[in-house]
Structure formats: C-alpha cells, structure tokens
Residue frames as qw, qx, qy, qz and C-alpha x, y, z in Angstrom:
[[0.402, 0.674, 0.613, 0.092, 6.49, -8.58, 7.01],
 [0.031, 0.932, 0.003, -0.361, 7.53, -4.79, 7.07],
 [0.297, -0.677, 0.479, 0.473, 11.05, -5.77, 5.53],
 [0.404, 0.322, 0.707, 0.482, 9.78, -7.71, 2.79],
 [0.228, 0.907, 0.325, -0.138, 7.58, -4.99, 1.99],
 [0.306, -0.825, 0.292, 0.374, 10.44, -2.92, 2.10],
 [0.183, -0.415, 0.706, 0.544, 12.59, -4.83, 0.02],
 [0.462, 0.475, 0.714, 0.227, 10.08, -5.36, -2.72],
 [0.245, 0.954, 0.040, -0.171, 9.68, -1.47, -3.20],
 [0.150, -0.793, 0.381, 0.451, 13.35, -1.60, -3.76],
 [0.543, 0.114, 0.781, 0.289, 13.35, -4.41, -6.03],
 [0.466, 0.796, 0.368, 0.116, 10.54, -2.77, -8.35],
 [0.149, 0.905, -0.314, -0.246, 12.95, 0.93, -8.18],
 [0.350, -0.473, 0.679, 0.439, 16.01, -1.53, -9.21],
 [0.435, 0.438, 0.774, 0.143, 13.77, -3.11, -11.81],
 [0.071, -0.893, -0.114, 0.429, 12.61, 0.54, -12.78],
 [0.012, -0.853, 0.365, 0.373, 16.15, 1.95, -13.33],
 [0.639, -0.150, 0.714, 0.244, 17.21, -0.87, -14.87],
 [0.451, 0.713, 0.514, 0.156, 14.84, -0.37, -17.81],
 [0.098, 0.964, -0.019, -0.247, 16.00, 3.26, -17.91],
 [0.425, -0.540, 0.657, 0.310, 19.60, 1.69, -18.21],
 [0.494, 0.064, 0.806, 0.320, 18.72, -0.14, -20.92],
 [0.337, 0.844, 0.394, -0.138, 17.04, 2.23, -22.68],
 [0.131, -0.920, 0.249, 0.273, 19.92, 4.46, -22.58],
 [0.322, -0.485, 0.618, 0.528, 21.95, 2.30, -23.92],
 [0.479, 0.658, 0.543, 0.207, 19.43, 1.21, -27.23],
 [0.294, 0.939, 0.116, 0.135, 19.61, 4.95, -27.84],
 [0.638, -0.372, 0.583, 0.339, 23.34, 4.85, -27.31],
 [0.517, 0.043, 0.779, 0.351, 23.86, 1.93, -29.84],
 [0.407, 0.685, 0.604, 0.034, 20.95, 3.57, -32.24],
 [0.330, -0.813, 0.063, 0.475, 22.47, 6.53, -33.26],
 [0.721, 0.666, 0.076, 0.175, 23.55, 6.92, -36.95],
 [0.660, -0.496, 0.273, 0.494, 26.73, 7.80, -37.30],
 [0.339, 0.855, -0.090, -0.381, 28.20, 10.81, -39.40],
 [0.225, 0.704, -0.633, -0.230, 30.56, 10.82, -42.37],
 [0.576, -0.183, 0.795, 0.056, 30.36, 6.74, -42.11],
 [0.501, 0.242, 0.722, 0.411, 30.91, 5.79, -46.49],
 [0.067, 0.409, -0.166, -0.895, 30.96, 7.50, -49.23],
 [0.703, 0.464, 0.137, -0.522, 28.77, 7.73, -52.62],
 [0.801, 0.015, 0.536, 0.266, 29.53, 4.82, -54.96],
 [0.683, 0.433, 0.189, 0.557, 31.80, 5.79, -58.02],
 [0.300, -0.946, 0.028, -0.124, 32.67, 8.78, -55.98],
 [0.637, 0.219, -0.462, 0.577, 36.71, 9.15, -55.45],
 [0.582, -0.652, -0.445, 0.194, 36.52, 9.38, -51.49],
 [0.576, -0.106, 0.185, 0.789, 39.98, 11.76, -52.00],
 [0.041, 0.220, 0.195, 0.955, 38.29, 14.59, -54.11],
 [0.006, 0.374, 0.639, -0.672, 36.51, 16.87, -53.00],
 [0.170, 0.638, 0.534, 0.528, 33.09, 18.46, -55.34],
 [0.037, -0.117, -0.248, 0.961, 31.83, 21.82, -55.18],
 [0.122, 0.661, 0.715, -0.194, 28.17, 22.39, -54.14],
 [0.136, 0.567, 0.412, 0.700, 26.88, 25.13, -57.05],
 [0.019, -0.367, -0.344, 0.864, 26.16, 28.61, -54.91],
 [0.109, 0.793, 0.596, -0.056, 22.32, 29.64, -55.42],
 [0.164, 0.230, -0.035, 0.958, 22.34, 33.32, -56.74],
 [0.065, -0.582, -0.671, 0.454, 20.54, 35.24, -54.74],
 [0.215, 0.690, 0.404, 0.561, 17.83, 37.77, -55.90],
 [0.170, 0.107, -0.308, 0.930, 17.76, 41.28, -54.71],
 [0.354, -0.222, 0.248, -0.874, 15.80, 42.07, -51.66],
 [0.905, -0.255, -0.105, -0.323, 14.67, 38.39, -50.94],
 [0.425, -0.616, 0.517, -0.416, 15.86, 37.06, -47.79],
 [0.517, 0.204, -0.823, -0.117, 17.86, 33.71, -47.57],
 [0.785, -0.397, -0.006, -0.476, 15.81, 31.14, -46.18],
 [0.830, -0.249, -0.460, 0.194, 17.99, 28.66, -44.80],
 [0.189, 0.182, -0.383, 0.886, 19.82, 32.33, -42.57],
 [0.385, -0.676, -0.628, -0.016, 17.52, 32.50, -39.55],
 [0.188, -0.744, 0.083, -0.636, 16.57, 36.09, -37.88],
 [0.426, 0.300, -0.703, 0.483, 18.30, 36.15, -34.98],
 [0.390, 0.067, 0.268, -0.878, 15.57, 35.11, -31.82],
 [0.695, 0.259, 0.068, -0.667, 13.60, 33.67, -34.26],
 [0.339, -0.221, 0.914, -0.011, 13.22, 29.55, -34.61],
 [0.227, -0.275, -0.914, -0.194, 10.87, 27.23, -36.33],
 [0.600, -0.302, 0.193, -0.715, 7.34, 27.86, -35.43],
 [0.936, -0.160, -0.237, -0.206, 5.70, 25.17, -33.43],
 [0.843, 0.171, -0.415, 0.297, 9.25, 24.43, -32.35],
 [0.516, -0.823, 0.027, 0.237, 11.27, 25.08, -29.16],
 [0.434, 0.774, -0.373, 0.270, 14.37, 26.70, -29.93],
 [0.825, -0.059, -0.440, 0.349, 17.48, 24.23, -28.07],
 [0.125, 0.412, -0.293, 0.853, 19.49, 27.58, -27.42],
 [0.262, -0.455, 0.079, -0.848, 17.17, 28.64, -25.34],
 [0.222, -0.218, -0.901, 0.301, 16.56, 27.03, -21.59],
 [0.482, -0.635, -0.544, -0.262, 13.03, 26.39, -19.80],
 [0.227, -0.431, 0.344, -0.803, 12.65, 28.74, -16.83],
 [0.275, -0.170, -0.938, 0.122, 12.57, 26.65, -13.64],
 [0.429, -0.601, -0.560, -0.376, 9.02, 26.37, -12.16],
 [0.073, 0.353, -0.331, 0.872, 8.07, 28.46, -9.26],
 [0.073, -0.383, -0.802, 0.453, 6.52, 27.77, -5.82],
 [0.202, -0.531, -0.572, -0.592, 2.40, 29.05, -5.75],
 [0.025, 0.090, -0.678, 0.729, 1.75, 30.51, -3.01],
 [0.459, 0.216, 0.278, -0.816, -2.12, 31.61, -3.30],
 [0.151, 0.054, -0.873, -0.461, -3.10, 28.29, -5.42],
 [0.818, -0.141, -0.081, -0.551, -7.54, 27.30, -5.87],
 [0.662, 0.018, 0.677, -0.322, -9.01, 24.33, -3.66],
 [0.701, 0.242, 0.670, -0.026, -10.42, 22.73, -6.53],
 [0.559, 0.100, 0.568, 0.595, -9.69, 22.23, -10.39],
 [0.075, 0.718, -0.097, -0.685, -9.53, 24.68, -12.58],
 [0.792, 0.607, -0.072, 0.003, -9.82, 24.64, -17.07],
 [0.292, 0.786, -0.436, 0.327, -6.06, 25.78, -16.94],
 [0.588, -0.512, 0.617, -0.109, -4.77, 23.26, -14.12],
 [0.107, 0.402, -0.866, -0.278, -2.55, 20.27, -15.18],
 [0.669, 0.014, -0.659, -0.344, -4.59, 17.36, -16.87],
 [0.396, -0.177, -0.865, 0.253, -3.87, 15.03, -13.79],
 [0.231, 0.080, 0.450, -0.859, -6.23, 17.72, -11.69],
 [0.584, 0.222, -0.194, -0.756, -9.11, 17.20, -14.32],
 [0.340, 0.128, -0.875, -0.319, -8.93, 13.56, -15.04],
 [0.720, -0.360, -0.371, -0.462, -12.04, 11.55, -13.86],
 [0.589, -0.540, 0.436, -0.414, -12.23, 9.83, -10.42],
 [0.526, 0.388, -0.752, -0.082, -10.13, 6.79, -10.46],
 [0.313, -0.181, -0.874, 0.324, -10.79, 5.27, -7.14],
 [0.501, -0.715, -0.404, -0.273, -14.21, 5.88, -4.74],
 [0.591, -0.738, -0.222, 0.238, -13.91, 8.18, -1.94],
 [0.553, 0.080, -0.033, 0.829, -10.90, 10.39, -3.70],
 [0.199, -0.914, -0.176, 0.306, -11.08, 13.67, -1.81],
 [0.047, 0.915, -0.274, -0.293, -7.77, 15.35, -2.71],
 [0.845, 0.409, 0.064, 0.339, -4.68, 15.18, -5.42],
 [0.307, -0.861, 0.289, 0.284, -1.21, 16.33, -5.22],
 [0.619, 0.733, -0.071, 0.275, 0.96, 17.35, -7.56],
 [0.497, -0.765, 0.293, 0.285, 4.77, 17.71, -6.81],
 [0.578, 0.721, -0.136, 0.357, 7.47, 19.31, -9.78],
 [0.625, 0.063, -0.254, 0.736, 10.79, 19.96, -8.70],
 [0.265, 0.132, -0.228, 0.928, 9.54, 23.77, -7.83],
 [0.508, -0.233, -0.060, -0.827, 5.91, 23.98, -7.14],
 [0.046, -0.149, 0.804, -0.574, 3.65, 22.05, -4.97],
 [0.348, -0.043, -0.412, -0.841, -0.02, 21.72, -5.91],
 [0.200, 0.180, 0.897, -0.350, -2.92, 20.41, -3.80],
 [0.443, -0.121, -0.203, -0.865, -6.89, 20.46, -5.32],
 [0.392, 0.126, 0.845, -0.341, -9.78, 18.96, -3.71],
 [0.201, 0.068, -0.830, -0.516, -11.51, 16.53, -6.01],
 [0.478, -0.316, -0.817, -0.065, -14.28, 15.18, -4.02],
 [0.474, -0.505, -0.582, 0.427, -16.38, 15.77, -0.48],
 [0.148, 0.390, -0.086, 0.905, -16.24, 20.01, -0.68],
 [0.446, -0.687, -0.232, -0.525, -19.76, 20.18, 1.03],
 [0.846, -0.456, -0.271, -0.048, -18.20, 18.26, 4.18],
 [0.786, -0.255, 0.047, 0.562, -14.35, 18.28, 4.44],
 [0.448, 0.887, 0.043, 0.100, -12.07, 21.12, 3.51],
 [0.737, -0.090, -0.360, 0.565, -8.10, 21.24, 3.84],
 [0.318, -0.804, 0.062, 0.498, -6.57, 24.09, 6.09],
 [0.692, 0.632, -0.181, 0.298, -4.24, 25.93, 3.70],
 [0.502, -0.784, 0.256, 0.259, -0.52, 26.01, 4.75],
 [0.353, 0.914, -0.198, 0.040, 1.67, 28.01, 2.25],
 [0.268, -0.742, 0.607, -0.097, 4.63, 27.34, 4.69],
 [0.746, -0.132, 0.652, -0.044, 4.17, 23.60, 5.12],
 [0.736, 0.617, 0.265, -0.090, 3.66, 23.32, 1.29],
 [0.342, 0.889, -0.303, 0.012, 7.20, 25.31, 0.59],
 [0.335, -0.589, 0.735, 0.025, 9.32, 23.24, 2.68],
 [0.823, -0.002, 0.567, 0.037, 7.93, 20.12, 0.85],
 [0.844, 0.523, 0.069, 0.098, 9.21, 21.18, -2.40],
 [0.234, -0.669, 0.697, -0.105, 12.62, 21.82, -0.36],
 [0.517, -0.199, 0.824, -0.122, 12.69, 18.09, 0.94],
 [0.722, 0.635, 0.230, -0.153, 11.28, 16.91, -2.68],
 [0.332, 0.874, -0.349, -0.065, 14.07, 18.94, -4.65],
 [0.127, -0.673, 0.722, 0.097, 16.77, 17.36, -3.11],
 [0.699, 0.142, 0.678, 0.176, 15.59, 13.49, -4.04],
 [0.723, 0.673, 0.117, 0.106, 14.74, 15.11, -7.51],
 [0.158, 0.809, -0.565, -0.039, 18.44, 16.24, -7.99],
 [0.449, -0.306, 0.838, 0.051, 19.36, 12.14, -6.76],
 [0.633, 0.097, 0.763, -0.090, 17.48, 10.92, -9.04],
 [0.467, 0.797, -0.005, -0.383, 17.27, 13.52, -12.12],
 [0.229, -0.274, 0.848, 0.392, 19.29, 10.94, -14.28],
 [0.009, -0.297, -0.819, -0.491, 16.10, 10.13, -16.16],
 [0.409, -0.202, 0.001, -0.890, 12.45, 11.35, -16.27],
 [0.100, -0.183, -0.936, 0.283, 10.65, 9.09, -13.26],
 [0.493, -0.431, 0.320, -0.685, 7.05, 9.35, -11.73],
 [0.172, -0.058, -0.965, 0.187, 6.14, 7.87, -8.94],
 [0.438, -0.315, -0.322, -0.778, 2.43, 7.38, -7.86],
 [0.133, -0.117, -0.922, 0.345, 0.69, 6.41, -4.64],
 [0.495, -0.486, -0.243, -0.678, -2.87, 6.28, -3.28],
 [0.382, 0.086, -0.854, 0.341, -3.47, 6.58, 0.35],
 [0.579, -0.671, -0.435, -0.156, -6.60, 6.04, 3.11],
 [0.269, 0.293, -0.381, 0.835, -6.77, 8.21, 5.47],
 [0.484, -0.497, -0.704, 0.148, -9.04, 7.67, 8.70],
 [0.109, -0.582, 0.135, -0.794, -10.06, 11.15, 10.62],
 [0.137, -0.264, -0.743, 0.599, -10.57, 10.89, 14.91],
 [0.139, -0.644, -0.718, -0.224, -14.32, 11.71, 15.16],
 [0.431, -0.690, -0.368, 0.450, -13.91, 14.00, 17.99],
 [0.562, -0.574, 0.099, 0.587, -11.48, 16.33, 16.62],
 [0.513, 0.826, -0.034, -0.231, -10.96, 15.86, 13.44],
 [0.219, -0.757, 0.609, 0.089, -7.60, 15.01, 13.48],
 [0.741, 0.313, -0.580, -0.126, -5.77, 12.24, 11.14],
 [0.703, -0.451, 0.464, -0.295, -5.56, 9.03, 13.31],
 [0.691, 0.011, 0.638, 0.340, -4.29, 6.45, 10.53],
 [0.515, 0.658, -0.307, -0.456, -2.95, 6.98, 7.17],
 [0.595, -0.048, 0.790, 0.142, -2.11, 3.59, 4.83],
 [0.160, 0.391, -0.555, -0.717, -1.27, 3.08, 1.37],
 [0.789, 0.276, 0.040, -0.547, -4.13, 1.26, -0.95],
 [0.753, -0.131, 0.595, 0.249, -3.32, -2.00, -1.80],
 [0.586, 0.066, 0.436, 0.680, -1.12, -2.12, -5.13],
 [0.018, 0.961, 0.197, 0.194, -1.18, 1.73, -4.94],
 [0.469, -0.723, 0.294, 0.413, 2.26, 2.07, -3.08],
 [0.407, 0.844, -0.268, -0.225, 4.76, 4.21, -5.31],
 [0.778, 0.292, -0.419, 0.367, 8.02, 1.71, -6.70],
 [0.432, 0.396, -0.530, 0.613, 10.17, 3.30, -4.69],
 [0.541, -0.537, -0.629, 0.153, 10.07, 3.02, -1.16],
 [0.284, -0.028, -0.044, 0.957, 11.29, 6.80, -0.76],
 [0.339, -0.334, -0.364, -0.801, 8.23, 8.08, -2.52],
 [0.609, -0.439, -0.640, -0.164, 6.29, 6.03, -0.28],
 [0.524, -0.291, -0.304, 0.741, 8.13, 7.40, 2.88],
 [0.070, -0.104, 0.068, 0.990, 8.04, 10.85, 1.67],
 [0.257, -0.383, -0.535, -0.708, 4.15, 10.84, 0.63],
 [0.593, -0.517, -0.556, 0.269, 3.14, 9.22, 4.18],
 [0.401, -0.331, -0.282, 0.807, 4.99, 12.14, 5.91],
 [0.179, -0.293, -0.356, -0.869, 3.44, 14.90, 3.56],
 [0.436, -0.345, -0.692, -0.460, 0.08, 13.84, 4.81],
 [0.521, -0.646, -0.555, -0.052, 0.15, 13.72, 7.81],
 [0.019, -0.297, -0.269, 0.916, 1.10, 17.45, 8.90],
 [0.226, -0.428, -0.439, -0.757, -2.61, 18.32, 6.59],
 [0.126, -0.061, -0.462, 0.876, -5.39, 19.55, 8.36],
 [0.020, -0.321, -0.738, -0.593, -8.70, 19.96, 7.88],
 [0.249, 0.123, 0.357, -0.892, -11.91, 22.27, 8.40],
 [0.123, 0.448, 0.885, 0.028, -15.82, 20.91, 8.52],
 [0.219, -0.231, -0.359, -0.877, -18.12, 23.29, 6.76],
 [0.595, -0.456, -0.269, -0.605, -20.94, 21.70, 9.00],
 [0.380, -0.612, 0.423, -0.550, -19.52, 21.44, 12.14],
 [0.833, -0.204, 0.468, -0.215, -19.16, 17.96, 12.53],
 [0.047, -0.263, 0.863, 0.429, -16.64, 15.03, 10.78],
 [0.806, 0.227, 0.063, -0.544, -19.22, 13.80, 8.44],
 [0.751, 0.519, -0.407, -0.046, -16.67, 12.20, 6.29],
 [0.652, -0.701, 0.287, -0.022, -14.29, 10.12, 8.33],
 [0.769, -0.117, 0.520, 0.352, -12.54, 7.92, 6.07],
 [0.645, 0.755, 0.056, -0.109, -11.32, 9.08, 2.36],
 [0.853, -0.007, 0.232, 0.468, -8.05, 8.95, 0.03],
 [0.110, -0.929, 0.185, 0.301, -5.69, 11.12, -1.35],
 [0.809, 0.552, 0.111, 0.170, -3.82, 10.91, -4.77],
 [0.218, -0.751, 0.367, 0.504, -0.05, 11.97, -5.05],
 [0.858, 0.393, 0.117, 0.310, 2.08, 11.97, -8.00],
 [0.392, -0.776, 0.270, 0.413, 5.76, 12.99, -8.27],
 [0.781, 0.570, 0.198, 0.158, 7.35, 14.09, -11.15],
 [0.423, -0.621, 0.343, 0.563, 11.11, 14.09, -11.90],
 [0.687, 0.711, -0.011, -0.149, 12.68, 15.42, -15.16],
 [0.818, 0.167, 0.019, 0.550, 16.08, 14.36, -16.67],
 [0.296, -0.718, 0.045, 0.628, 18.72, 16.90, -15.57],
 [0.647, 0.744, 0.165, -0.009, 19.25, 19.35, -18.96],
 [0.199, 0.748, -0.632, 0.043, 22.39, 19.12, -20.81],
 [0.576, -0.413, 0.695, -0.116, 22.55, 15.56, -19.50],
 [0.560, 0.382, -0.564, -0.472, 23.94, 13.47, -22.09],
 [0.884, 0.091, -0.353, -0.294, 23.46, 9.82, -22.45],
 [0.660, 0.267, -0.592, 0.377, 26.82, 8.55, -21.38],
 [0.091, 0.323, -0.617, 0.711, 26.82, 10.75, -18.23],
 [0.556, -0.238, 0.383, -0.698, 23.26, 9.47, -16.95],
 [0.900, 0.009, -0.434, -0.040, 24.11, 5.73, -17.92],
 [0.548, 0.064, -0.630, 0.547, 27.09, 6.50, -14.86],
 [0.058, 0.189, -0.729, 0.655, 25.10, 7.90, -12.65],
 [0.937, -0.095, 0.007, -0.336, 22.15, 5.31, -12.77],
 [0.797, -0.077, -0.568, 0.191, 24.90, 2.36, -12.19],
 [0.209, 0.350, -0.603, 0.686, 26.36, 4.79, -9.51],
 [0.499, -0.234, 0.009, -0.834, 22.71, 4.72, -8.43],
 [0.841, -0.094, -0.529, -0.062, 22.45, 0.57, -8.78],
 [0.595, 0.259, -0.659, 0.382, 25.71, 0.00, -6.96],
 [0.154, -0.244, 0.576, -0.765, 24.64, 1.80, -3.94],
 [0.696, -0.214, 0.116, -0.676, 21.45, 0.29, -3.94],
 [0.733, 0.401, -0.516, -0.189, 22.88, -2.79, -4.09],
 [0.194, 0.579, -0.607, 0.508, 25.24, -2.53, -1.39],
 [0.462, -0.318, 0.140, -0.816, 22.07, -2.55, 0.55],
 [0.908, 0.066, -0.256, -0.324, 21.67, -6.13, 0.46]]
C-alpha cells in the first residue's frame, strides 16, 4: 500500500513537470520573430532614412533615460532581486504586513499553525488554539531547514513550483510530546519529497501549554513551499533540465 502511495506522488510530480514542459515549449513556439517580411511595395534592398526630430533647447529627450531611473510602476531588468534572508526574531501570529497565505481565512477545522518556506527564510505563525497550545521557538532548528530546503529548491528551480500539504498531528497527553503525525487525506503535496521533507520538519516542533495541561491534543498544520525559476534561465536551458529531471525520474521505474 505504502509503494503505491509512493508511486502515485511521483506520477502526479511527472504529470506536474510535464505541464511545465509543455508550457515551455508553447512559449518557445509563440514567440514572434524579428525582421521576418518586409512592407509591401517596399524594395527589401534599400534602405529609408527615419527624419531626426529637432530637438528644442533645454528640453530633455524622452525616449534617453536618466541613468538609475526606469519606468515607474516597473521593475527595471538590469537590476537583480536581493535574495531573501533568514528571520531570526519572527511574531507567533499574523501580522497586516505578513504574506497573504498568513492572513487568508481558515481552510480546514482545527488549523493551529502555517508554514511558509522561500528559498531563504522560514516562517511559522500560529493561526488557531493561542489560549491552549503554543510552539517553542527554535531559531536554530528553523535555519537548518532552509539549508535542507535550498538545496531541493536549486534541483528543482527549472520552473516556479509550489507544493502544499496539510498534516494531523496527535500530542501524548502526559507530556506533551508529538506521538503521530499523518498527512490529511488529498492534502499530501505532488511530490513525494515535499511530503518527506514536511513530515520531518514537524516533528522536531515543540510545544508549551499556557494552562498547564494538553487541552488540545489533536490539531493540523499548513505548509507551503515555494520555488522560483532560477534568474537568467532561459527557456531552452530549463526545457533540458526538466527532461534531465524526467529521465531520472523515470529510471526509477
């Protein structure tokens, strides 16, 4: 039962990348193509001169951009995103100024906490249960996962992926201590990595009882992982390494 499981998560990621593959190539194929015919009664052979604009004195040509300065509203290409940076000292519980997925309504009964996970930052808020449950913070534990994170996002930073899981988690009365963790039915992430890697997260947390006793024993926990296409990656080079990505999974079979 475990290996079908198994090989259905890999089915859905081959199913997935596939789509990405085919995307890539649509935009590919879609692509206009310069200098392709000319204007009709036009002699392809001569060349015209475009009339030069006189310019007036002391007004500034607009199509010569101040150097620095882009489009408003626009990102300027030149100029790369600064990678995100581990939090060390990050609030328990949502904030105006935290990412949408912190704020969004309760999607399932009994969701205590959410996690976020970006190639450089880490991001836990509790969502649910404050009066009863609270996590331990651990700064340390929290940096190494966006180590052991990073390195799948570099395998897989051929396209922009998430993956999303929701999982029950069961607390030992006595103690406190996590005694079972298990993904929600059709709540495991595509890939069976994510799934692997969310399970293991979880269970190094911790947790402190504001009233001295597990009130709450049972509750869930939201993850989401979010990879971005590697920048500068053009089309051609992340259609070869998604098939380099197929073939190996393939092999697997």
């Amino acid at each position: 039962m475990r290996n079908a499981l198994l090989k259905s998560h890999q089915f859905a990621l081959l199913a997935a990348a596939l789509f990405v593959l085919i995307a890539i190539c649509v935009s590919c194929g879609s692509s206009p193509k310069k200098g392709g015919g000319t204007e009709p009664g036009k002699d392809p052979g001569k060349k015209t001169q475009e009339p030069v604009a006189k310019k007036e004195p002391g007004k500034k040509d607009p199509e010569k951009k101040e150097p620095g300065k882009g489009e408003p509203g626009k990102k300027d290409p030149e100029k790369k995103e600064e990678p995100e940076k581990f939090v060390e000292n990050q609030p328990e519980f949502p904030e105006p100024e935290d990412d949408a997925y912190f704020r969004e309504p309760e999607a399932e009964s009994g969701e205590v906490f959410r996690v976020l996970i970006t190639k450089g930052n880490y991001q836990v808020r509790q969502v649910g249960s404050r009066d009863y449950l609270r996590r331990k913070r651990d700064p340390n534990g929290d940096r190494a996962q966006v180590e052991i994170f990073r390195k799948f996002s570099d395998r897989y930073n051929f396209a922009d992926l998430v993956f999303k899981g929701m999982l029950r988690v069961r607390l030992n009365p006595h103690n406190g201590e996590i005694e079972m963790i298990r993904f929600i039915p059709g709540k495991t992430p595509q890939a069976a990595q994510a799934a692997r890697l969310f399970k293991n997260d979880l269970s190094r947390f911790a947790f402190s009882f504001p009233k001295n006793a597990v009130v709450v024993r049972e509750f869930r926990v939201r993850f989401e992982w979010r990879i971005k296409r590697q920048e500068g990656l053009t089309d051609e080079e992340a259609k070869k390494r998604l098939l380099e990505f197929l073939k190996k999974q393939l092999r697997k079979y």
